[in-house]
C-alpha positions as CSV (number, residue, x, y, z in Angstrom):
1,X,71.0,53.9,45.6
2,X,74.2,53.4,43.2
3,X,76.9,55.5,44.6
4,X,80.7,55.8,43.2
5,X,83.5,53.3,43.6
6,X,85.8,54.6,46.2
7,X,88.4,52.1,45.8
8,X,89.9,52.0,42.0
9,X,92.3,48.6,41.8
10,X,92.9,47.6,38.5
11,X,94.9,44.8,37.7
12,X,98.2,44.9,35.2
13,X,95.6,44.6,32.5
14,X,93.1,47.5,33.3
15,X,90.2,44.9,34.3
16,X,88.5,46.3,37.6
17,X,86.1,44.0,39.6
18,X,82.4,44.7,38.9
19,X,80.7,41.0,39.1
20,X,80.7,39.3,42.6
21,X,79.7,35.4,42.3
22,X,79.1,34.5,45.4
23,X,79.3,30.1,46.0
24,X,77.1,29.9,49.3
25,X,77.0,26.2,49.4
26,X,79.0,23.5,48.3
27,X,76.5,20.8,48.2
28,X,74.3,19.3,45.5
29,X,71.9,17.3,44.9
30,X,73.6,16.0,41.5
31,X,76.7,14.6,40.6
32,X,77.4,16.3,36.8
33,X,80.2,14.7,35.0
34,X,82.1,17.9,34.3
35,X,81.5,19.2,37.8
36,X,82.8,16.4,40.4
37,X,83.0,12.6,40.8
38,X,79.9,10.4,41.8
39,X,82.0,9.4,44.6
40,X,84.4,12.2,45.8
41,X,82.9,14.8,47.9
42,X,86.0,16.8,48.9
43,X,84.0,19.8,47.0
44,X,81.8,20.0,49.6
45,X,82.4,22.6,51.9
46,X,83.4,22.4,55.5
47,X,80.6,23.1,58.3
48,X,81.7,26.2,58.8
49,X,81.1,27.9,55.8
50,X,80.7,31.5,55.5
51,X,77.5,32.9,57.6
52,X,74.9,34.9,56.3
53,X,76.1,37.5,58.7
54,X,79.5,37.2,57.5
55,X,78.1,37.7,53.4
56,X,76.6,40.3,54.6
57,X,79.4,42.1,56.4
58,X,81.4,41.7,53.0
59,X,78.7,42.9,50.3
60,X,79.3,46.6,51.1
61,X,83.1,45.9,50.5
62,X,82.9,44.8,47.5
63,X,81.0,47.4,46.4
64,X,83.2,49.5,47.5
65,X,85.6,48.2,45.3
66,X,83.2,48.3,42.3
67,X,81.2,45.7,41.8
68,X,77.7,46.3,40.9
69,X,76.6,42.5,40.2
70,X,76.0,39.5,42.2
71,X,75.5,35.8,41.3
72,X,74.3,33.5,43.6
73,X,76.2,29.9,42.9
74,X,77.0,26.9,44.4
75,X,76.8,23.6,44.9
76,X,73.1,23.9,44.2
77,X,72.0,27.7,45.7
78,X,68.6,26.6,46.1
79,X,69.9,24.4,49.1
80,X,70.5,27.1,51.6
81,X,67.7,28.3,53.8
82,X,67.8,32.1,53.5
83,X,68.8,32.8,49.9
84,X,66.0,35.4,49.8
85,X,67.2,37.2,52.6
86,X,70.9,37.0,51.1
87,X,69.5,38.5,47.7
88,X,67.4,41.0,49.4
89,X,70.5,42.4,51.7
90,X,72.5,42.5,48.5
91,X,70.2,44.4,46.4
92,X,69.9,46.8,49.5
93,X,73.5,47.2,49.4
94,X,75.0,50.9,48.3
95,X,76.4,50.2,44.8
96,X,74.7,46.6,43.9
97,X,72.3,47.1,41.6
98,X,71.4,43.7,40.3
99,X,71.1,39.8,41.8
100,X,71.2,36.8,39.7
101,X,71.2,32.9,40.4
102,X,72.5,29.9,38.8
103,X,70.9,26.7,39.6
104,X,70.1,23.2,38.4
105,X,66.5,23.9,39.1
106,X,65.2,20.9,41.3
107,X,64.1,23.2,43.6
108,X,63.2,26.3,41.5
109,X,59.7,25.8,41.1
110,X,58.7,26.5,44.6
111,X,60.9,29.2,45.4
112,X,60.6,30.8,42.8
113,X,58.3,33.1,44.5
114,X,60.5,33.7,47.5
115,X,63.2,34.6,44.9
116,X,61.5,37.1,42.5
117,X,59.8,38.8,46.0
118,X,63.4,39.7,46.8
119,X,64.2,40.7,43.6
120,X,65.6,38.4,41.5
121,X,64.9,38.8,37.8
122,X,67.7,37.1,35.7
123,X,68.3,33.3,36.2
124,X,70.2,30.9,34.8
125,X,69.3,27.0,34.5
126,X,72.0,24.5,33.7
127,X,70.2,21.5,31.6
128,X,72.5,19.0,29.5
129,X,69.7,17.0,27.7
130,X,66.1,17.1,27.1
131,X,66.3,13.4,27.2
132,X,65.7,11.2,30.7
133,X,68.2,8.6,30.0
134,X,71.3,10.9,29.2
135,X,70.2,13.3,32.4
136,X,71.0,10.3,34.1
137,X,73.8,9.7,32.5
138,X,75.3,13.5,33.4
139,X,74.0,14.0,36.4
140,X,74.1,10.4,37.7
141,X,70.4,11.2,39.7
142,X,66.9,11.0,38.0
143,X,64.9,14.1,37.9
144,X,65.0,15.4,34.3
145,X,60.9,16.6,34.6
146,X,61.5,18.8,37.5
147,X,64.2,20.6,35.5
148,X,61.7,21.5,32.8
149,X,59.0,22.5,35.0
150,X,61.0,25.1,36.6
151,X,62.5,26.3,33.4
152,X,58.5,26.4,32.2
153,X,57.7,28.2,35.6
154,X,60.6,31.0,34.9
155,X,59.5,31.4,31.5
156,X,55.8,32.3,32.7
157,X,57.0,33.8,35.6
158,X,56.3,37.6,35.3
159,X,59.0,39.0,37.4
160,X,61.9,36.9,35.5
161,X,62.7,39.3,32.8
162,X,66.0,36.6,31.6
163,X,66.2,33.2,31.5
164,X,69.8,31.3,30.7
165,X,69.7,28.1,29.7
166,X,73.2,26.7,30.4
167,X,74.1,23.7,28.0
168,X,77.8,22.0,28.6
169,X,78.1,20.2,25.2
170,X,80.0,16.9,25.3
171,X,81.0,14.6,21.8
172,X,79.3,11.7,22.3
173,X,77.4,12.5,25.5
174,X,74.9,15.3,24.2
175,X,76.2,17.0,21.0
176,X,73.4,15.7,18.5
177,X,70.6,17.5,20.9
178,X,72.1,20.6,20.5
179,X,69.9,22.1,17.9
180,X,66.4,20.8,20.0
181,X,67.2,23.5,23.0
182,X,66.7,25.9,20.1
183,X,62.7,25.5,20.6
184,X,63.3,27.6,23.8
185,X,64.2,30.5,21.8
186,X,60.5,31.0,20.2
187,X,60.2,33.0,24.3
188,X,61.8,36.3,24.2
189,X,62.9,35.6,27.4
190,X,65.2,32.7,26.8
191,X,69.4,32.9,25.7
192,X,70.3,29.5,25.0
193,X,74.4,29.4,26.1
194,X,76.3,26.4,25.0
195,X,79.4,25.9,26.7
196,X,82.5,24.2,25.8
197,X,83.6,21.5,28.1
198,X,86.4,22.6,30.4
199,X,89.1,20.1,31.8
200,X,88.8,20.2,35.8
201,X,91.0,18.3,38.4
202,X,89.7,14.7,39.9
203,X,87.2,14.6,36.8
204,X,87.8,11.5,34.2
205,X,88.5,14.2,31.2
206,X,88.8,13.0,27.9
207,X,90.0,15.9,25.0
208,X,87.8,14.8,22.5
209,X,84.9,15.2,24.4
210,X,85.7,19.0,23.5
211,X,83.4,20.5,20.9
212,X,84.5,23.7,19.5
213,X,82.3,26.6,18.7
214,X,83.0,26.3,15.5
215,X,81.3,22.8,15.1
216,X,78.2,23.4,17.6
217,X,77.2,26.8,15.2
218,X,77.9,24.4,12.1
219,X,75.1,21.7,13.4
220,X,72.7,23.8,14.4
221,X,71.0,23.9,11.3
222,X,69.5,27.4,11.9
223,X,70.6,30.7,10.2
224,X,72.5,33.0,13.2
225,X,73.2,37.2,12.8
226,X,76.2,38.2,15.5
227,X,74.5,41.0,17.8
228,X,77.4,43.9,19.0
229,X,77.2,43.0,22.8
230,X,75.9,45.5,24.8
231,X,78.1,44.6,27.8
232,X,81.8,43.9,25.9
233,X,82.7,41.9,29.7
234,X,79.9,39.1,29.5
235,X,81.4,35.9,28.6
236,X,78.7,34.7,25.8
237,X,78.5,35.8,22.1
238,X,75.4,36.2,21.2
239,X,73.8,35.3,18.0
240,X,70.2,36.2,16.8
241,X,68.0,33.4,14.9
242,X,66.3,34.7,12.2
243,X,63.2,33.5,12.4
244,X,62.6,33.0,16.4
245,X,63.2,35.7,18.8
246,X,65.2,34.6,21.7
247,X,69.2,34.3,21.4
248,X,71.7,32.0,20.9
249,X,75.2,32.4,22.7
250,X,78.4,30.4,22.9
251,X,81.2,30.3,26.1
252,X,83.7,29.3,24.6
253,X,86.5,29.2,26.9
254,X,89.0,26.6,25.3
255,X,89.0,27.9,22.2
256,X,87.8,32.0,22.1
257,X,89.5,32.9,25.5
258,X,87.7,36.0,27.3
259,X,90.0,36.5,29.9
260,X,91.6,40.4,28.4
261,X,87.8,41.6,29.8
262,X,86.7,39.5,32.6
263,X,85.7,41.6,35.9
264,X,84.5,38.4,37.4
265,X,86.1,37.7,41.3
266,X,84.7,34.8,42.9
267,X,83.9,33.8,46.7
268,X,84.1,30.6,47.6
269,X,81.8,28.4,49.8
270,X,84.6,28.1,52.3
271,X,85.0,31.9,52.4
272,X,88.1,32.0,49.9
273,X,88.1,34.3,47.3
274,X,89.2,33.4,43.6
275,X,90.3,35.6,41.2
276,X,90.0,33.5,38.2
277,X,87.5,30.2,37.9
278,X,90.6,28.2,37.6
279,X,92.8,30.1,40.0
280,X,96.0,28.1,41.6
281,X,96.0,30.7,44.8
282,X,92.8,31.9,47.3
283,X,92.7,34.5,49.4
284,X,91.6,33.3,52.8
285,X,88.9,35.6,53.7
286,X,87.2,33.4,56.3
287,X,90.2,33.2,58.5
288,X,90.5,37.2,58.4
289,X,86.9,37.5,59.2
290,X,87.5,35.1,61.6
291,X,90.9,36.9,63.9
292,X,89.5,40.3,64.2
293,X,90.6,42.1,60.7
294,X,88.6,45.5,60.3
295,X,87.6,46.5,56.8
296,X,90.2,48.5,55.5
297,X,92.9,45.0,56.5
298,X,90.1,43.1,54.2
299,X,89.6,45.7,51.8
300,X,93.9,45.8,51.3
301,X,93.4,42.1,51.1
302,X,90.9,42.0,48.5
303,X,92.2,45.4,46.2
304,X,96.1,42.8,46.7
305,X,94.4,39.4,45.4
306,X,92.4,41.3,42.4
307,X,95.4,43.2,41.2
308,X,97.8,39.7,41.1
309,X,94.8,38.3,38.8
310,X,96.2,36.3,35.9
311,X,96.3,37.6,32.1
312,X,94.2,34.3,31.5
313,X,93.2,31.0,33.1
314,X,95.9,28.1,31.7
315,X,93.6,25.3,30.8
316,X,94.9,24.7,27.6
317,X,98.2,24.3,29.2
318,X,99.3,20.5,29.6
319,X,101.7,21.4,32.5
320,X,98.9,23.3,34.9
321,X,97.8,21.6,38.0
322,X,95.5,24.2,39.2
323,X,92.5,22.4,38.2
324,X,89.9,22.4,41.1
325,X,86.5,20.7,41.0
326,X,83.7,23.0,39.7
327,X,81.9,22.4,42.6
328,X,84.3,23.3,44.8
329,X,84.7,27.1,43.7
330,X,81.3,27.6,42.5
331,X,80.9,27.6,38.3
């Protein structure tokens, strides 16, 4: 089905779009600390969001322009009726060759089947604590067992080849549990991903709740190998355990930038399109879809937004203001 890119764009730095991560929803039905305020909804997307039809009109386009990937992200994914379908029409799509999800997995366990019968077989789970009383505290809503389950359903789940499990370390919130997610790593399935906490706008940030790499490998308290990545793009290092055979990996994004190789492009639940996670200009897509353009306008549009893609996202710099709400671009 994979047929060849017939639009090249690289940017200034050589880095070509290949991984679509698609935000179809702005809501969910938690409220993480790094990710939005308890009480500010402004993430949430307008009612008219993208439609399905609309996705759908755009997958071929990107593929067009080279991307072979898609992520399914929100808000919480797993809240809009007709994800299936969406991941179905993708896979379909000439060029696209793989779907993926990221979800907070409340609502994993029963669609599970709906999602693996259209062909999803890599997902990743985003769990702070294995403890009830600090998932409250993160995610300011109860519901800590129904994230378990559904990473125990994925994990015996036939047709999910990869499980993620996404873990945004925090001092003094969650960095003593860190080496207790490494019990997941006795499946073969499992990479275990810590992540560094990022600073995002209209979230109460505090630096030192930063913990570096360098600190979370130093308290694990479990021998690690490097593994050569076999794709040099993905934003983890991965590390082997000696004695258990899943993998650990680190996204280190304030202190091990990945930017030089990211071919990540991002579409946002309002229909914008984000070259960078922390991008300070969008592309309004919606409103072309919207007054008539034909593919090639959109297609100039897109192949003109990737190529102005920044060297690397300024979060480290005290001056940047471009700091939106995870929730409202879509992790």
């Amino acid at each position: 089905m994979t047929q060849p890119t017939d639009i090249d764009c690289p940017d200034r730095l050589g880095r070509r779009p290949r991984y679509l991560r698609i935000s179809i929803t702005g809501r969910c039905n938690l409220r993480c600390l790094y990710c939005t305020s308890d009480e500010d909804h402004s993430g949430s997307p307008p009612a008219d969001g993208l439609t399905d039809t609309e996705i759908r009109r755009l997958l071929p386009l990107f593929a067009r322009l080279g991307v072979c990937k898609v992520r399914f992200t929100g808000g919480e994914p797993l809240l809009r009726p007709g994800l299936p379908d969406l991941m179905r029409d993708a896979l379909a799509t000439d060029g696209i060759d793989t779907v993926a999800l990221t979800t907070n997995g409340w609502h994993l366990e029963s669609q599970l089947d709906a999602a693996t019968d259209a062909g999803l077989r890599s997902v990743n789970i985003s769990c702070d604590t294995l403890r009830r009383d600090r998932f409250y505290r993160i995610a300011r809503r109860r519901g800590l067992g129904r994230v378990l389950r559904a990473i125990d359903a994925a994990l015996a789940h036939p047709q999910i080849k990869r499980l993620k499990l996404n873990v945004v370390v925090m001092r003094g919130i969650n960095d003593d549990e860190v080496g207790d997610f490494l019990a997941y790593c006795e499946n073969p399935k499992v990479h275990v991903r810590f992540i560094e906490f990022m600073p995002t706008a209209d979230v109460a940030y505090a630096r030192d709740w930063l913990v570096p790499e360098t600190e979370i490998r130093a308290r694990l308290g479990f021998p690690l190998e490097p593994i050569d990545r076999d794709d040099p793009t993905a934003p983890a290092k991965l590390w082997a355990l000696t004695d258990r055979p899943g993998r650990v990996g680190f996204i280190s994004t304030m202190t091990h930038k990945f930017c030089d190789a990211c071919t990540r492009i991002r579409l946002t639940a309002d229909g914008r399109i984000a070259n960078c996670l922390f991008a300070e200009t969008l592309l309004d897509l919606k409103t072309l879809l919207r007054t008539g353009a034909d593919d090639a306008t959109i297609l100039t549009a897109l192949t003109s937004c990737w190529q102005t893609k920044p060297a690397a996202h300024r979060l480290d710099d005290p001056t940047f203001r471009g700091r939106p709400t995870m929730i409202a671009v879509g992790g």
